[in-house]
N, C-alpha and C positions, 0 to 999 in steps of 0.2 A: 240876814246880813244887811246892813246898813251903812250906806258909805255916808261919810260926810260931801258937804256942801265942795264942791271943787271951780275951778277954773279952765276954762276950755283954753288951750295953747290954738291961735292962730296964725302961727310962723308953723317954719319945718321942722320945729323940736318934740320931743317927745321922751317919750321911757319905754326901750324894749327891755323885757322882761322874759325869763328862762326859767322855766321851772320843772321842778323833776321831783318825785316820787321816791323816799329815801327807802334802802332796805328792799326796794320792792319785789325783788326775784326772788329773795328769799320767804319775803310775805307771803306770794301767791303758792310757793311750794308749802308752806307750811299749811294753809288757809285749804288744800288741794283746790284754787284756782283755774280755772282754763288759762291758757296765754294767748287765746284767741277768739276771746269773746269778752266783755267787757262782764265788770264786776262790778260789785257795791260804789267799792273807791274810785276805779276809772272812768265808769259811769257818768256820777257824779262830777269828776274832775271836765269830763266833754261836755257833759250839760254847762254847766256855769264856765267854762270858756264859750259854748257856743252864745250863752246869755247875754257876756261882755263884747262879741262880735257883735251881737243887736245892739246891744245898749249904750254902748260905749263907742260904737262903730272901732273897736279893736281891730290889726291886721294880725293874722295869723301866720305868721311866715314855716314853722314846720311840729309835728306830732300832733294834730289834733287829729284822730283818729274814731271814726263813730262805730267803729267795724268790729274793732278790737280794744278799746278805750281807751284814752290817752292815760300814756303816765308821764311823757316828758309832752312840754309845748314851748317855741319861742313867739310871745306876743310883742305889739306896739302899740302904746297910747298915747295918744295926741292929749296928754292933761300932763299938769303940773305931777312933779314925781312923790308930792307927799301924797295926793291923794290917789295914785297908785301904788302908793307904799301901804297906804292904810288898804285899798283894797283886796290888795295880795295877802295883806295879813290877817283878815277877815278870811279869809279863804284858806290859807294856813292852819287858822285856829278849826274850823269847820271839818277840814280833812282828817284833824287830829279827834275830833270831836266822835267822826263817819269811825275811825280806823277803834276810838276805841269801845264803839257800841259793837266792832262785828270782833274784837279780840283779835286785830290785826295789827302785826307790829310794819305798819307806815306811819310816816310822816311827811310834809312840802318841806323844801326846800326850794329858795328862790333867790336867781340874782336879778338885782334888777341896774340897768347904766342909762345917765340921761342923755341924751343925743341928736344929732340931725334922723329922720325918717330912713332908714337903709333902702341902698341901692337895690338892692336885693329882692324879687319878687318871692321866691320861695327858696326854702333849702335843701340839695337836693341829697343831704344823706346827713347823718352825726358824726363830723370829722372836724378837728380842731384845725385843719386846713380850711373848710370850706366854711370856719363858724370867722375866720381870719378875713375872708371877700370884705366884712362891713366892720369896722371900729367899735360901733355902740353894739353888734351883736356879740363882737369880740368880747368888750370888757362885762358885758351882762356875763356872758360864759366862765369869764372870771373867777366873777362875783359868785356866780353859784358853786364854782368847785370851792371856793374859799368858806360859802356856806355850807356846804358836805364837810370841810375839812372841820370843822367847827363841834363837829356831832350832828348837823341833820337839824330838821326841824325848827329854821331860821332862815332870815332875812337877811342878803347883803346886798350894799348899795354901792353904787359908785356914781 
């Protein structure tokens, strides 16, 4: 994975970004999956979120999970949203890559919305109330049901 050359944003803007794991309940029944210990794909997915928390100095505001592995996360980056764009989709295409060496039907989907930095330290459940608290994590949430609504396995922006 190769990101391109980016721009560090040093105002309060950024790109939170929502991603989720399409299909995946039924992946893990079909795969016989634990739902409580991390797999191939979830793994994977908290590794390279954990990666872009160093790397990128990401904030993590809710699912990342090292326990049970993540399939949903809402992140924020402090960089221009193409080059969050590009790197979510490197990631997308990767997941697609993981899902189909193990014969598992996942795919990412992600919203992503550019915005001030959210008020918001962390989330404290998946409710379309409490994703409502912050504007940019509202319309990221959006964005990603509009990319489910799509067929999965894509990129919306706002």
């Amino acid at each position: 994975m190769h990101a391109p050359e980016f721009k560090v944003r040093l105002s309060d803007k950024g790109v939170v970004t929502f991603l989720d794991l399409d299909n995946f309940k039924h992946c893990v029944e079909e795969k016989n999956w634990s739902k409580y210990t991390p797999n191939p794909i979830t793994r994977f997915l908290t590794v390279t979120i954990e990666q872009y928390i160093r790397k990128y100095r990401a904030l993590s505001f809710w699912g990342l999970d090292q326990k049970r592995g993540t399939e949903e996360a809402i992140l924020f980056f402090q960089y221009e949203k193409s080059f969050v764009l590009n790197l979510i989709d490197d990631l997308r295409k990767d997941i697609m890559n993981l899902a189909q060496q193990y014969n598992a039907s996942t795919s990412l989907s992600a919203g992503l919305a550019e915005g001030k930095i959210p008020k918001i330290k962390n989330i404290k459940n998946h409710s379309k109330s409490e994703f409502k608290k912050d504007p940019t994590i509202f319309l990221a949430y959006r964005a990603l049901k509009k990319a489910k609504k799509q067929g999965g396995n894509s990129i919306v922006t706002y």
